[in-house]
C-alpha positions in Angstrom: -69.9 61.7 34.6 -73.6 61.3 34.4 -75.3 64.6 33.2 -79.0 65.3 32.5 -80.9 68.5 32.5 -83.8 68.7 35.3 -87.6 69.0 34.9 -87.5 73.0 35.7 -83.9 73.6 33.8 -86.4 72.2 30.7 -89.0 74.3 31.4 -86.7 77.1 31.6 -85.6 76.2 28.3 -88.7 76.4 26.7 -89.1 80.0 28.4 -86.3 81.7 27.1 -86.5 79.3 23.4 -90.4 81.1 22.9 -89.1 84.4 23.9 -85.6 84.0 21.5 -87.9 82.8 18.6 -90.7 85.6 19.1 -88.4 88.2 19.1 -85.7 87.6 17.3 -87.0 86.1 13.7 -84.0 86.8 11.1 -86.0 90.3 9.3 -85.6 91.8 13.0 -81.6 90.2 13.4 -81.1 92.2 9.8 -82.2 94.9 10.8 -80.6 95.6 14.6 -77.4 94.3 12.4 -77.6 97.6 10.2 -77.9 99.8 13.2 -75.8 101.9 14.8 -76.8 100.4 18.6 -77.5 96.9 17.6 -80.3 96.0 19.8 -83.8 96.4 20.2 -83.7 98.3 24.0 -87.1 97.5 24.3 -87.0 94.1 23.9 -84.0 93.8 26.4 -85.9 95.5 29.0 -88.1 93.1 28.7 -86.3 89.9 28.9 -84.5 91.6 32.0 -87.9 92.5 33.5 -90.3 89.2 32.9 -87.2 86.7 32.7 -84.8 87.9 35.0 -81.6 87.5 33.4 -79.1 89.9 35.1 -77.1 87.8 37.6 -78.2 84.6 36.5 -75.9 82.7 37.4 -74.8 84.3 40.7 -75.5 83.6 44.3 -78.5 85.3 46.1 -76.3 87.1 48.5 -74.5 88.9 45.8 -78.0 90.2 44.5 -78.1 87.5 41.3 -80.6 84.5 41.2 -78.7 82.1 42.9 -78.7 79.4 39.8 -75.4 78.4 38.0 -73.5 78.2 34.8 -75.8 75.3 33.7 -78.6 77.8 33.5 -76.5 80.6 31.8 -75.7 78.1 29.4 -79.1 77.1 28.4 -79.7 81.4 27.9 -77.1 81.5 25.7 -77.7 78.3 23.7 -80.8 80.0 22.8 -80.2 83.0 22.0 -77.5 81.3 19.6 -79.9 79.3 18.3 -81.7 82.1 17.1 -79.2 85.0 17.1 -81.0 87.3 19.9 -79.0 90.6 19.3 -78.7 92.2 22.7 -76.7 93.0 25.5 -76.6 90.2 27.3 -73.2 88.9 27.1 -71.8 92.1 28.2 -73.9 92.4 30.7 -72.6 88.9 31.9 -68.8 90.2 31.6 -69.5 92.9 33.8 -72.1 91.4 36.4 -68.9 88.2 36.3 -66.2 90.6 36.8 -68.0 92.7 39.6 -68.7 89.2 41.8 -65.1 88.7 42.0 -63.9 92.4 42.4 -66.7 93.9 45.2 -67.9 92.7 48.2 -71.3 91.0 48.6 -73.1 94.3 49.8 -71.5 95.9 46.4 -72.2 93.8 43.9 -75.7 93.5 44.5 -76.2 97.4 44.2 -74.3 96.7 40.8 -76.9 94.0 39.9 -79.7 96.3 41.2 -78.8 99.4 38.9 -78.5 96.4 35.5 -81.6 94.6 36.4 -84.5 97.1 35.0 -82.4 96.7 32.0 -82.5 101.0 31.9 -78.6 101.0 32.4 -76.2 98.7 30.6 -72.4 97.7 31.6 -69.8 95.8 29.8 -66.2 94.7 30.8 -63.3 95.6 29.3 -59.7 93.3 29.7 -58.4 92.7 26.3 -55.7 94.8 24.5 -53.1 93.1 22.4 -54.8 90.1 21.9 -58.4 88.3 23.0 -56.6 86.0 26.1 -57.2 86.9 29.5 -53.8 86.7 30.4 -52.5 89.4 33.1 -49.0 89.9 31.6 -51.2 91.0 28.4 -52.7 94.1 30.7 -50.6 97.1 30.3 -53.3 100.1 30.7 -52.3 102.0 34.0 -54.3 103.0 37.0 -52.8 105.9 39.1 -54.4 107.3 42.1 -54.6 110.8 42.0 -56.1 112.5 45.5 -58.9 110.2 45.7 -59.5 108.9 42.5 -57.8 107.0 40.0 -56.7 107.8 36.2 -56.5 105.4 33.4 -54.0 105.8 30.4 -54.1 103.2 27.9 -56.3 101.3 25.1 -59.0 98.5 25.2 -59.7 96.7 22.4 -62.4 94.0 21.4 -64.8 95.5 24.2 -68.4 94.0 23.5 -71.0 97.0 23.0 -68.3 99.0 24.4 -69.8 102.2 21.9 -73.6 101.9 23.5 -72.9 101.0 27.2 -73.6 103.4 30.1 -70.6 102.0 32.6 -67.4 100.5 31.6 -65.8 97.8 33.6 -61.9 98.3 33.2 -58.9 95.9 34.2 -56.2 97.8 35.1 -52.5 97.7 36.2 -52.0 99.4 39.6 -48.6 98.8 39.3 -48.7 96.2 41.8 -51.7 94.6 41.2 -54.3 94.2 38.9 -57.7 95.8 39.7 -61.5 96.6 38.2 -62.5 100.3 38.2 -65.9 101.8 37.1 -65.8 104.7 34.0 -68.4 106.3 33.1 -69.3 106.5 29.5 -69.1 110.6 29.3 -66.3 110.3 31.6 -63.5 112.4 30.5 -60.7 111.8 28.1 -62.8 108.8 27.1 -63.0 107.7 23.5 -65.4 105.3 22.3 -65.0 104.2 18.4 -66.8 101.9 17.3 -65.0 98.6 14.9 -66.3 97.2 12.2 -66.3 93.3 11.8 -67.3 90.7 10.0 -70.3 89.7 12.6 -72.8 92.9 12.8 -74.8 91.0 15.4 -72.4 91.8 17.3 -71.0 94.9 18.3 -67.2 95.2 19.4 -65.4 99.0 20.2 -62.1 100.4 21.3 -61.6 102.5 24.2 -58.8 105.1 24.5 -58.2 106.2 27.7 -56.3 109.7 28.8 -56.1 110.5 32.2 -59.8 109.4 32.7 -60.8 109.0 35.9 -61.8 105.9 37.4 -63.6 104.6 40.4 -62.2 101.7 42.3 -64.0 98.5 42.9 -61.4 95.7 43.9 -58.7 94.3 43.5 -58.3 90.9 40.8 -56.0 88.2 41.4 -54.8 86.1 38.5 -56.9 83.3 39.4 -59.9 85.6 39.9 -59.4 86.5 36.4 -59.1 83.8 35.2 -62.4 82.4 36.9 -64.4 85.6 35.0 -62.4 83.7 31.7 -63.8 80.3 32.2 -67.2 81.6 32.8 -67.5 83.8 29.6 -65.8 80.5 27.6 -68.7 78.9 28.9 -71.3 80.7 28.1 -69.8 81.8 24.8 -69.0 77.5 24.1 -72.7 76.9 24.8 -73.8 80.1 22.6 -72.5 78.4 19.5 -73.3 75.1 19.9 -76.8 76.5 20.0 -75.9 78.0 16.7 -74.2 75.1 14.9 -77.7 73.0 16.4 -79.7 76.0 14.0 -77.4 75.5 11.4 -77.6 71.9 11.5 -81.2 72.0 11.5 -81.9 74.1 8.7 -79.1 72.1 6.3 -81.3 69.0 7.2 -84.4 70.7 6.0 -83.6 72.1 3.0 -82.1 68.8 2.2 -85.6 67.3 2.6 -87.1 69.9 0.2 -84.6 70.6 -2.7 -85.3 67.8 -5.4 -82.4 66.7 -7.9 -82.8 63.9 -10.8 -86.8 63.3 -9.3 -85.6 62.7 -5.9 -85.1 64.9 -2.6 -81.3 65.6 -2.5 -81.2 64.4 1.1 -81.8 61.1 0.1 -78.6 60.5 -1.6 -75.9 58.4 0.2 -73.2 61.0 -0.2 -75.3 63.8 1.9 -76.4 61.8 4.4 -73.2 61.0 4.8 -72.2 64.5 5.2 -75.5 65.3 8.1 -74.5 62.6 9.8 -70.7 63.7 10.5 -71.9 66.6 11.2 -74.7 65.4 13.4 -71.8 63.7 15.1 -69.4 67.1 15.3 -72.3 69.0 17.0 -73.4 66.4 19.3 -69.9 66.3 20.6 -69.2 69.8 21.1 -73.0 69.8 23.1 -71.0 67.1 25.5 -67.9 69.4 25.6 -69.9 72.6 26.5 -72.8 71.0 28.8 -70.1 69.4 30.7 -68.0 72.3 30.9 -71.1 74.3 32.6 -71.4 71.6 34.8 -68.4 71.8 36.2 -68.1 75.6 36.7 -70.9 75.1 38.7 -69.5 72.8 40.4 -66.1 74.4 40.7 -63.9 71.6 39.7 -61.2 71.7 36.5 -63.3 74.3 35.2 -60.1 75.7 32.9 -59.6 72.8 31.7 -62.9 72.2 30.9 -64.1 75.9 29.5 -61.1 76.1 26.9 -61.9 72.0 25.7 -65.5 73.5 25.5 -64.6 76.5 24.0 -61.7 74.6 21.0 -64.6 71.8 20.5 -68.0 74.1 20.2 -65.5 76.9 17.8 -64.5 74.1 15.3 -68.4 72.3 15.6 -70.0 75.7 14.6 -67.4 76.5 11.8 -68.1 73.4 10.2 -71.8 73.2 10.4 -71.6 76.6 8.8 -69.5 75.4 5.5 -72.0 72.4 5.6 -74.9 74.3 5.3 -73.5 77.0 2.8 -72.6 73.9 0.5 -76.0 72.0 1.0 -77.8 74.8 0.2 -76.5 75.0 -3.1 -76.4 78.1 -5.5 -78.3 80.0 -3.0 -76.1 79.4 -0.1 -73.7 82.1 0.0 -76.4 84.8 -1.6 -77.3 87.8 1.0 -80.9 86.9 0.6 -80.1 83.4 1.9 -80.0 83.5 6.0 -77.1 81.4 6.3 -74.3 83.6 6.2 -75.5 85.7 9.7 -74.9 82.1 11.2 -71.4 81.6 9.5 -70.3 84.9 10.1 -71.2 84.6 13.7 -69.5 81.3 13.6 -66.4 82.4 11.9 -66.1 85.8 14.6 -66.5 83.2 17.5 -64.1 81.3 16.3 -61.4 83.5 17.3 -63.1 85.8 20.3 -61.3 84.9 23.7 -58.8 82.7 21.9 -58.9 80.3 19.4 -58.9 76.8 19.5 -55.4 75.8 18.6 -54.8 78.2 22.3 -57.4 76.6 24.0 -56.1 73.2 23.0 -53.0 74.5 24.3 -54.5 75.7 27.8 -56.5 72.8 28.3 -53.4 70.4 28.0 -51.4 73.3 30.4 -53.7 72.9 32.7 -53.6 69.0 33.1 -49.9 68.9 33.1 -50.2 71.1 35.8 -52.9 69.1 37.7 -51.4 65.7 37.3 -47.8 67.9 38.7 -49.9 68.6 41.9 -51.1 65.3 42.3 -47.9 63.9 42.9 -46.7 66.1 44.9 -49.9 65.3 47.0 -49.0 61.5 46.5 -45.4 62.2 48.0 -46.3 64.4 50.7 -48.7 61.6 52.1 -46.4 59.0 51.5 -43.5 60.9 53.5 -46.2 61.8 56.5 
């Protein structure tokens, strides 16, 4: 497959790279790290308000912009690139989640209400483990006069401390289903979890007969549509990372001088760049393609969890690289490599690691070469 970006998807590019760079140089990503909130609300309001960012890559009719996952993927190369704290991958979760769940008519008075960037959402699935699997969704939904409840726990939920509505997968009982929750809604506890990447912020919920509005239902293969488009977007996130990572190994290389020459000019590290070089380019194929076809809705689970296994083990390494190139000073505080290799590391595991994805990817082809021949026989029997 032949793949290029356009003209305008470049321009776009440079749009969102001057805004990322502007405001997010690493003094203002230490200190949103350090706080309690862990972005600048400000700054979010305006990349909602002069970009346009909620429901990017949605249709038109369901109130997004009516671009595709090749678009969101550029966003969030960026802001990986230059580790843009804010809310916009939950706000992709939820504005994801609610295109499947609600109706046309619905989902753009969601997207309405997120765009101004005054309210924030975030989706919450996970609870034993960081797979989207619907066996792995035990928190209950019981309809109570004209409501629901929700008793349960969600963990790993992305700004799920700071967010004004909570996006919930729930068990019915017999069938799984989004609800809204307020965050003051009652019996609603919010903690939020310390991990190794401050940039970004993770929660539990607790839920105890909280009440809950519904939105729709969710079939498994709707939910596993919303997976493969956050494995996207998250792929194409830390390829942009491993790029910045890359970039600034290669530089320092240039500058550090050993025995009266520049330590990039010895065999034994250029070796080293260029595997790496090599290891990020790859993943870049993996996760472009992998947009590419989400947008074009073809193998797109095969192709988000290759994406997501290559760009997790790209970023990881280009983050050892550069904490080893740098020398002495690679693994001090002062040093910004580590908010890179932490992010890298934390990715690494969020929405399944790559030993899983390997694991889904090669599911999913046994399972599409199975239905091929059963296409194959059907014709040849007609």
């Amino acid at each position: 497959m032949h793949f290029s970006f356009s003209d305008d998807q470049d321009q776009f590019r440079g749009v969102i790279a001057r805004f990322c760079r502007d405001k997010s140089p690493t003094s203002q990503v230490r200190t949103l790290m350090a706080s309690d909130l862990g972005f600048d609300p400000e700054i979010w309001q305006q990349l909602c308000q002069q970009v346009g960012l909620v429901g990017l890559h949605l249709p038109e009719a369901q109130g997004g912009s009516g671009f595709t996952a090749v678009e969101l993927g550029i966003v969030m190369e960026e802001m990986g690139r230059h580790l843009l704290c804010s809310p916009f991958l939950s706000t992709v979760m939820a504005s994801t989640a609610v295109a499947q769940a609600a109706g046309a008519d619905e989902c753009s008075t969601y997207l309405s209400r997120w765009a101004e960037g005054k309210e924030l959402a975030t989706l919450a699935v996970c609870e034993t483990d960081m797979h989207f699997e619907p066996h792995n969704i035990l928190l209950k939904a019981t309809p109570v006069d004209d409501e629901y409840r929700l008793n349960g726990h969600k963990r790993y939920v992305v700004d799920g401390h700071s967010v004004d509505v909570i996006l919930v997968v729930a068990d019915t009982g017999s069938q799984l289903a989004l609800f809204e929750v307020a965050h003051n809604a009652a019996g609603l506890t919010r903690t939020g979890v310390e991990t190794m990447d401050a940039t970004r912020k993770l929660a539990q919920l607790d839920f105890q007969d909280t009440p809950a509005v519904f939105i729709g239902a969710l079939s498994p293969a709707q939910l596993g549509e919303i997976y493969n488009t956050l494995l996207v977007a998250l792929a194409n996130e830390m390829i942009g990372g491993a790029q910045a990572l890359l970039d600034a190994a290669v530089e320092y290389t240039k500058l550090r001088v050993q025995f009266g020459r520049t330590v990039g000019s010895f065999q034994a590290i250029k070796h080293r760049l260029a595997d790496l070089l090599l290891e990020v380019e790859l993943a870049k194929t993996a996760a472009y393609q992998a947009a590419q076809a989400l947008a074009e809705q073809r193998n797109t689970s095969e192709m988000a969890s290759l994406a997501k296994a290559a760009a997790s083990e790209a970023y990881l390494q280009a983050g050892i690289q550069c904490i080893q190139l740098h020398g002495g000073i690679g693994f001090t505080w002062e040093n910004d490599t580590h908010l890179w290799f932490k992010r890298a590391k934390s990715s690494e595991v969020f929405f399944g690691g790559p030993a899983y994805h390997r694991e889904r990817m090669l599911q999913q082809i046994i399972e599409s070469a199975a239905r091929s021949e059963t296409s194959v026989a059907e014709e040849i029997n007609t």
